[in-house]
C-alpha positions in Angstrom: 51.5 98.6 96.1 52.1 99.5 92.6 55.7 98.2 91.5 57.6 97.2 87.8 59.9 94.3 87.2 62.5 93.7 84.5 62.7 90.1 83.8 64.8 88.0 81.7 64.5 84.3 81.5 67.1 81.8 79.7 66.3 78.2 79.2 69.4 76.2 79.3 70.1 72.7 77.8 67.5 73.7 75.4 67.5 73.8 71.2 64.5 76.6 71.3 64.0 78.6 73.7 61.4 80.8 72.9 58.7 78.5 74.0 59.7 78.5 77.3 59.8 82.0 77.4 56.2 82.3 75.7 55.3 80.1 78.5 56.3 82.5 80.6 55.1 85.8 79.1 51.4 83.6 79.4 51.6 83.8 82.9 52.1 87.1 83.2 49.5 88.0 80.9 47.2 85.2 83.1 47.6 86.9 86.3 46.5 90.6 84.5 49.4 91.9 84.5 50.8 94.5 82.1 53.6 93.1 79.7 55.8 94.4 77.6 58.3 92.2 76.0 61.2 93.7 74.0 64.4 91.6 72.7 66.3 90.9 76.0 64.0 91.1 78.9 60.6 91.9 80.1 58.7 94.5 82.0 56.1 93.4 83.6 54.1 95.9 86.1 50.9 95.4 88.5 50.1 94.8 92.2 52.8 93.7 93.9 51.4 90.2 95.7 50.0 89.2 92.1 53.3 89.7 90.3 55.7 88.4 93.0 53.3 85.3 92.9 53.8 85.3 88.5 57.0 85.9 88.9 57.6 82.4 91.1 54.6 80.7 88.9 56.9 81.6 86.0 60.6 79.7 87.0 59.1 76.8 88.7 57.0 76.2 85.6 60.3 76.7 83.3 62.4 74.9 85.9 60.2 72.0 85.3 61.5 71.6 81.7 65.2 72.2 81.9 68.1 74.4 84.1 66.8 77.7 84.0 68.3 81.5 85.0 65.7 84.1 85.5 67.2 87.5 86.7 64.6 90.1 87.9 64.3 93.6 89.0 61.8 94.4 91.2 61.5 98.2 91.6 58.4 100.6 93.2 60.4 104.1 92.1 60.7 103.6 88.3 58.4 104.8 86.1 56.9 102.4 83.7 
C-alpha cells in the first residue's frame, strides 16, 4: 500500500542539530523513498513496509547519539 508521512525529528541535548536530521533525511532517501523536506517537518511517501521500516531505521539511529523526539503521521488518504 501506497501511504505519506509527515515527520519531524528534534535532537535534544544537542548544539546542532541539523546533522542528525540530515542523517535522517539519508535514510529516507536510502530506502527509495520520495522526500520532501521543508522548514519544520518532512514528508516522506512510498510503500508502506519500506517506509515504516525508514521510519524506525531513522530514531534508533538518532537515538543512538542523544534524547531524541520524532513525531510522525502516517496517512493512506492524503494526497501527496
Amino acid at each position: 500500500m501506497f501511504i505519506a508521512a509527515q515527520v519531524s525529528i528534534y535532537p535534544m541535548g544537542q548544539a546542532h542539530l541539523s546533522s542528525a536530521i540530515n542523517q535522517a533525511l539519508e535514510i529516507f532517501k536510502k530506502h527509495g523513498l520520495e522526500v520532501n523536506s521543508g522548514a519544520m517537518s518532512t514528508v516522506i511517501s512510498g510503500e508502506d513496509e519500506t517506509l515504516f521500516t525508514a521510519t524506525k531505521e531513522a530514531f534508533q539511529m538518532v537515538a543512538s547519539q542523544s534524547g531524541v523526539v520524532m513525531v510522525v503521521t502516517y496517512s493512506n488518504a492524503c494526497p501527496v
